[in-house]
C-alpha positions as CSV (number, residue, x, y, z in Angstrom):
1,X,87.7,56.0,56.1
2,X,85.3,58.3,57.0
3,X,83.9,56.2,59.7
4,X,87.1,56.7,60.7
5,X,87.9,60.6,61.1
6,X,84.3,60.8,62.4
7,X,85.0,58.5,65.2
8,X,83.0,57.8,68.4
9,X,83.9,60.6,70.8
10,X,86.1,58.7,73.6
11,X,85.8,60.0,76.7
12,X,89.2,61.2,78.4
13,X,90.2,59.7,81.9
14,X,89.0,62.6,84.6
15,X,92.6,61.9,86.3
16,X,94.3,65.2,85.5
17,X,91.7,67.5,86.6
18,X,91.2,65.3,89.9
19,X,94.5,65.4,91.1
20,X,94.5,69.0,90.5
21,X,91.4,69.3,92.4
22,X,92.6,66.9,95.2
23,X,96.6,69.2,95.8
24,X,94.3,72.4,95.7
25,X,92.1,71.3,98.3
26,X,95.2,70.0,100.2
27,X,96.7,72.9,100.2
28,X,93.9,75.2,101.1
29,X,93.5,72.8,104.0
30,X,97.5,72.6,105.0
31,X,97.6,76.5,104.3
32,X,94.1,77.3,106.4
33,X,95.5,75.0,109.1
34,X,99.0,77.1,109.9
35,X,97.4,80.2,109.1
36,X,94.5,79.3,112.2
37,X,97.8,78.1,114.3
38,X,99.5,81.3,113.6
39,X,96.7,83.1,114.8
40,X,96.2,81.3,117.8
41,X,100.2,81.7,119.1
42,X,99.9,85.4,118.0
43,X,96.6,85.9,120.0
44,X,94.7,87.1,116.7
45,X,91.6,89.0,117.3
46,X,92.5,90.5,120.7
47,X,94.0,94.3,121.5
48,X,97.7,94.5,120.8
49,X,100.2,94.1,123.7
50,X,100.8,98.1,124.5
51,X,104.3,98.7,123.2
52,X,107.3,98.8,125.9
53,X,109.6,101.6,125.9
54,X,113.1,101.4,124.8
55,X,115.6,100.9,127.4
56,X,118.7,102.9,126.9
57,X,121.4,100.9,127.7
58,X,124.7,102.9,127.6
59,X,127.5,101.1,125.2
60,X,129.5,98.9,126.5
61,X,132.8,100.1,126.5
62,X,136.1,98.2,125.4
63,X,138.4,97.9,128.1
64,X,142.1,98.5,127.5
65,X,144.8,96.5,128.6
66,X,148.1,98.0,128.9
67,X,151.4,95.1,129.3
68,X,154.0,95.7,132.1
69,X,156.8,93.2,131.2
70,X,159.4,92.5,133.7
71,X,159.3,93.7,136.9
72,X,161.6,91.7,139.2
73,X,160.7,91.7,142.3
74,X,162.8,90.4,145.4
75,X,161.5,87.2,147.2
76,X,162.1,87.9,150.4
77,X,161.4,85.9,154.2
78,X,162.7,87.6,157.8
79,X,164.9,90.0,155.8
80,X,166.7,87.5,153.6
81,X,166.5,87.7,149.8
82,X,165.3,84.0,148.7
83,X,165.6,85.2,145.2
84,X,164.3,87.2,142.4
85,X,160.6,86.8,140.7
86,X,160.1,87.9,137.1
87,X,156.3,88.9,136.4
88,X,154.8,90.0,133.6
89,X,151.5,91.8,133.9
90,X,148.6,92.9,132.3
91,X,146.4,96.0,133.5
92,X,142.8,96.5,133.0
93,X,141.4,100.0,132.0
94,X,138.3,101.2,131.4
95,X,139.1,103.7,128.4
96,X,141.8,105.3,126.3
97,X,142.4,108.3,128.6
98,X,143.0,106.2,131.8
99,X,145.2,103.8,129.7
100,X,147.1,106.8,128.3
101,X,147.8,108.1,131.9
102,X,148.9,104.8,133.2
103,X,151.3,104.5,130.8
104,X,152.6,108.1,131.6
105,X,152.9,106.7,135.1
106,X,154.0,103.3,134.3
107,X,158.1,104.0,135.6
108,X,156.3,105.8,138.9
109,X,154.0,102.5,139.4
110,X,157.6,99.8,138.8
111,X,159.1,101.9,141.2
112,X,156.4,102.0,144.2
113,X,156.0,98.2,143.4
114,X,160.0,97.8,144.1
115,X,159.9,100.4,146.9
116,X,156.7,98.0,148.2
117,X,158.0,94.4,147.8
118,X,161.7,95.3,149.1
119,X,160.2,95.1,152.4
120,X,157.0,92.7,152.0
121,X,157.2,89.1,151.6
122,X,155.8,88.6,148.2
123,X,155.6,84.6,149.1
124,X,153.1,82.9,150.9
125,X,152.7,82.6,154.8
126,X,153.6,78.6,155.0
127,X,155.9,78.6,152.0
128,X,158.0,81.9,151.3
129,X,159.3,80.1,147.9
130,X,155.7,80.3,146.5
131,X,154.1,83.7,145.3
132,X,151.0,84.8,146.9
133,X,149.0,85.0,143.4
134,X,146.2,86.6,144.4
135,X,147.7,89.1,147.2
136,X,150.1,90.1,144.5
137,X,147.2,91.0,142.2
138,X,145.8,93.1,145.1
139,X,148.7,94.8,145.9
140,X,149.6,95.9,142.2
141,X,145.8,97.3,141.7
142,X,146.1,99.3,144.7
143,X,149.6,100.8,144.1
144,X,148.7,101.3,140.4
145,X,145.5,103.0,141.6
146,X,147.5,105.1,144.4
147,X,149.6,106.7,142.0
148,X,147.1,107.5,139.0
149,X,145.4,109.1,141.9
150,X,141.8,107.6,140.9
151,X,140.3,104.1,140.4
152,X,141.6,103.4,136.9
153,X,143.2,100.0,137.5
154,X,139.8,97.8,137.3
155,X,141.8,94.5,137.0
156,X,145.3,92.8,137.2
157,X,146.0,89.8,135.3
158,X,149.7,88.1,135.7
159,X,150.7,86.7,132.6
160,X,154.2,84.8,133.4
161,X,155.7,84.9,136.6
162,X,159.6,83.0,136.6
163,X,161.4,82.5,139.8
164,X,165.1,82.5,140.1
């Protein structure tokens, strides 16, 4: 029994410490190898890039959007009332003061449309029936902008138009 606790000394299998040697060596090599890539994207070793001065951009501003609903408007063709449009409209301003002034002006801006389109065809050239869209838009940006006095009006989008 002695023999036995004595023992021969056997030797241990090497694998633990080897595959600990072999994922540190992989991993100085994986590590080394994007660390060398990084440097070369990045230009390591040469001057830095001289910095660029900030560009002050001013802030964008929100633009305001104030909602003319219903303005009829006669459909006229060689001095004959074809009927009645119903347009709903949208108006583009650039800040809170212009949008508070147009709305002061709103009643003065229905009426110069209604004083405008009582005597100009708000229909097309070929067909009377059909609105002139984009002539429309025109005219209601520069009326809106005539009365305010100033540019304010920067765009006019037509929500619903209904023809009766």
């Amino acid at each position: 029994m002695a023999d036995e606790d004595k023992g021969e000394d056997v030797p241990k299998s090497g694998g633990g410490k080897k595959l600990l040697i072999i994922g540190l060596l992989a991993g100085l090599i994986i590590g080394g190898g994007g660390a060398a890539g990084a440097l070369i994207m990045m230009g390591g070793g040469e001057h830095p890039p001289e910095p660029v001065p900030p560009v002050k951009e001013e802030p964008k501003k929100d633009p305001h959007f104030v909602k003319v609903e219903r303005v009829t408007l006669p459909v006229i063709h060689k001095n004959r009332i074809l009927g009645n449009a119903q347009i709903d409209f949208s108006l583009e301003v650039e800040d809170n003061d212009s949008k508070m002034a147009l709305i002061r002006d709103l009643p003065e801006i229905r009426d110069s449309l209604l004083r405008h389109y009582s005597v100009t065809p708000i229909g097309k050239e070929g067909n009377p029936r059909n609105i002139d869209y984009a002539g429309l838009k025109e005219t209601v940006k520069k009326l809106s902008n005539d009365v305010l006095k100033h540019d304010m009006v920067k765009r006019v989008m037509i929500v619903q138009a209904r023809y009766f």
